[in-house]
C-alpha positions as CSV (number, residue, x, y, z in Angstrom):
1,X,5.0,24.5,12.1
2,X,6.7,22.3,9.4
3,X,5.6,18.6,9.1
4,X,7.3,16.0,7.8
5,X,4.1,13.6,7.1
6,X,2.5,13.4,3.8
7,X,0.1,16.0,2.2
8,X,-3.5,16.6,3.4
9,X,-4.7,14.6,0.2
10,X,-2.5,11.9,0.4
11,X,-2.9,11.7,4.5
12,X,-7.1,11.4,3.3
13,X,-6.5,8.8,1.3
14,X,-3.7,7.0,3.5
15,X,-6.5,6.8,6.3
16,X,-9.5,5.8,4.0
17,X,-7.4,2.8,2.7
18,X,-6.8,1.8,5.9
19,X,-10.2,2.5,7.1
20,X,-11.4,0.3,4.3
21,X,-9.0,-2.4,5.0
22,X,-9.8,-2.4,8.7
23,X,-13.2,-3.5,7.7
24,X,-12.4,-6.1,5.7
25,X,-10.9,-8.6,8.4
26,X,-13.7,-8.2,10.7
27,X,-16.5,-11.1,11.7
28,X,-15.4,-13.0,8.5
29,X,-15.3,-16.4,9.6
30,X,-14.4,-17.6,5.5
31,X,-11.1,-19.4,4.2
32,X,-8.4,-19.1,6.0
33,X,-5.9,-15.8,6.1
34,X,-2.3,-15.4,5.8
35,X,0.5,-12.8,7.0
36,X,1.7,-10.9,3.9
37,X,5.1,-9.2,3.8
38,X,8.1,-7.9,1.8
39,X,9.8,-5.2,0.9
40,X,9.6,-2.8,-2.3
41,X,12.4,-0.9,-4.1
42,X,12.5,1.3,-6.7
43,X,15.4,1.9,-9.2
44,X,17.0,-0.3,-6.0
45,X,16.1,2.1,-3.2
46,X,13.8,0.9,-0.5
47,X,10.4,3.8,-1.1
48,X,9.9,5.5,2.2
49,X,6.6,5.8,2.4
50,X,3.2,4.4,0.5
51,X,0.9,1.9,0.5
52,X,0.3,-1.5,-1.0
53,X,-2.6,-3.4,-1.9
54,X,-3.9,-7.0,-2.8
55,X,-6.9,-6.7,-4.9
56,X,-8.5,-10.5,-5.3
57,X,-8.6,-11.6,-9.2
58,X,-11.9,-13.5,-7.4
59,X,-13.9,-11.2,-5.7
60,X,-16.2,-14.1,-4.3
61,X,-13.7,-16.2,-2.7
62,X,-11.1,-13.4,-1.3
63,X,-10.6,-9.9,0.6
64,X,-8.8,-7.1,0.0
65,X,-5.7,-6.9,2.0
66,X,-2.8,-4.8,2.0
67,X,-1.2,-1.7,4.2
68,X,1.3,0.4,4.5
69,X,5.1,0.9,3.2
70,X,7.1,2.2,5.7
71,X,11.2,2.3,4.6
72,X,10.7,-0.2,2.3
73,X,8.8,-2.8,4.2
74,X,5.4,-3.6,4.7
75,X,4.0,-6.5,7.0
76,X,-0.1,-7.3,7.0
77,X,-0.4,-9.6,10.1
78,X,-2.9,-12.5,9.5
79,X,-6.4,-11.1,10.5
80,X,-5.9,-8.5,7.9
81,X,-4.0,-10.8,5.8
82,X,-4.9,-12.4,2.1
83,X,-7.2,-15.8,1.5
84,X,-5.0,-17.8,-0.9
85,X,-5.7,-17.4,-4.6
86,X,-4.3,-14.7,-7.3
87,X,-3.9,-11.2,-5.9
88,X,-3.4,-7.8,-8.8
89,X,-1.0,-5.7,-6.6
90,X,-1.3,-2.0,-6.6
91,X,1.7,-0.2,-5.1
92,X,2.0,3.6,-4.5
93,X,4.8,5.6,-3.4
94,X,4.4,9.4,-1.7
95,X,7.4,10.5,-3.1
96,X,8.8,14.3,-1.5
97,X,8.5,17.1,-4.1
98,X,11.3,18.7,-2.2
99,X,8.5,22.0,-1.8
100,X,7.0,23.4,1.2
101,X,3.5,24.0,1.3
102,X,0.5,25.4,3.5
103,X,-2.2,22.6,4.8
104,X,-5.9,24.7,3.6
105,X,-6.9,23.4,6.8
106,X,-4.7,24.0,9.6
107,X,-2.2,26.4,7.8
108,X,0.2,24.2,9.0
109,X,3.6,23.3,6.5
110,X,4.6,20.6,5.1
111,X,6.6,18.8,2.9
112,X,4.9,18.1,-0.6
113,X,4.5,14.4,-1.2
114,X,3.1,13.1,-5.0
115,X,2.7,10.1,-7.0
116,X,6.4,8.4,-7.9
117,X,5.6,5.4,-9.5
118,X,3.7,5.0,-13.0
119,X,0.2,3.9,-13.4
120,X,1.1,0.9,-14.2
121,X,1.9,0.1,-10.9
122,X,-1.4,0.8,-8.9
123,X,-4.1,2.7,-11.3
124,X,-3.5,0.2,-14.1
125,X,-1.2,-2.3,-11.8
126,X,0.5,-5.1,-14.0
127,X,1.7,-6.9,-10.7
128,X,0.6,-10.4,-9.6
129,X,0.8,-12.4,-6.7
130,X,-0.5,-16.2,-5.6
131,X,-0.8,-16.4,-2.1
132,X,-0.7,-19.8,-0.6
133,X,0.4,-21.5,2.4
134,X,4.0,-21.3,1.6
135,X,4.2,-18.4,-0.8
136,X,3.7,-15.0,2.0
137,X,6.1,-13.1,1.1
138,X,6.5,-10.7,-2.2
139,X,9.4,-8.4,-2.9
140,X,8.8,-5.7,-5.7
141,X,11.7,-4.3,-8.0
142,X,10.7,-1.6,-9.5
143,X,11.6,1.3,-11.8
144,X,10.5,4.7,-11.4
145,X,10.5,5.2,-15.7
């Protein structure tokens, strides 16, 4: 059976992140959330599929927040959303290989997904982002070199 979805390690981490993120709108009753969306490009082509995270600057005021990239957009709806305040954004992209290969676990096929984007934009992520009443949505340009 081939499958188009991403790799077994990438699928692992996919649901951990959003396992993570899940947790982090529940029962808080702090400041005030807000819807986060846009759309990210790279060397002008909307990225089919990876994930995008809002990692707080202030850890004692703010959540997490983030989610997935799905043909160049991603939408957080508001319980899940970002307190306002300065966000580092981390952005990866599962890029296709173009290869074929066996899941260890199920033997199933599918197609090879990796890291496109450079370091430094998740691992060592040079992106920003204020979020505020007004300011929801961020687009990202980026370059794949």
């Amino acid at each position: 059976m081939v499958s188009a979805g991403m790799s077994a390690p990438y699928r692992l981490v996919a649901l951990a992140s959003l396992c993570l993120l899940a947790g982090c709108g529940r029962e808080y009753s702090g400041e005030r959330r807000y819807p986060l969306s846009g759309t990210v490009r790279v060397d002008a082509q909307p990225i089919e599929a990876g994930a995008i995270s809002f990692i707080p600057i202030d850890y004692d005021k703010q959540r997490v927040s983030g989610g997935p990239i799905t043909n160049g957009v991603y939408s957080v709806e508001e319980p899940r959303g970002a307190n306002g305040g300065q966000y580092r954004v981390e952005i990866r992209w599962y890029k296709k290989t173009g290869r074929l290969v066996r899941d260890p676990l199920t033997g199933d096929l599918y197609e090879e997904r990796k890291e496109g984007l450079p370091e430094h934009y998740h691992q060592e992520s040079e992106l920003t982002a204020e979020v505020s009443p007004g300011r929801t949505t961020f687009d990202f340009d980026l370059k794949s070199q």
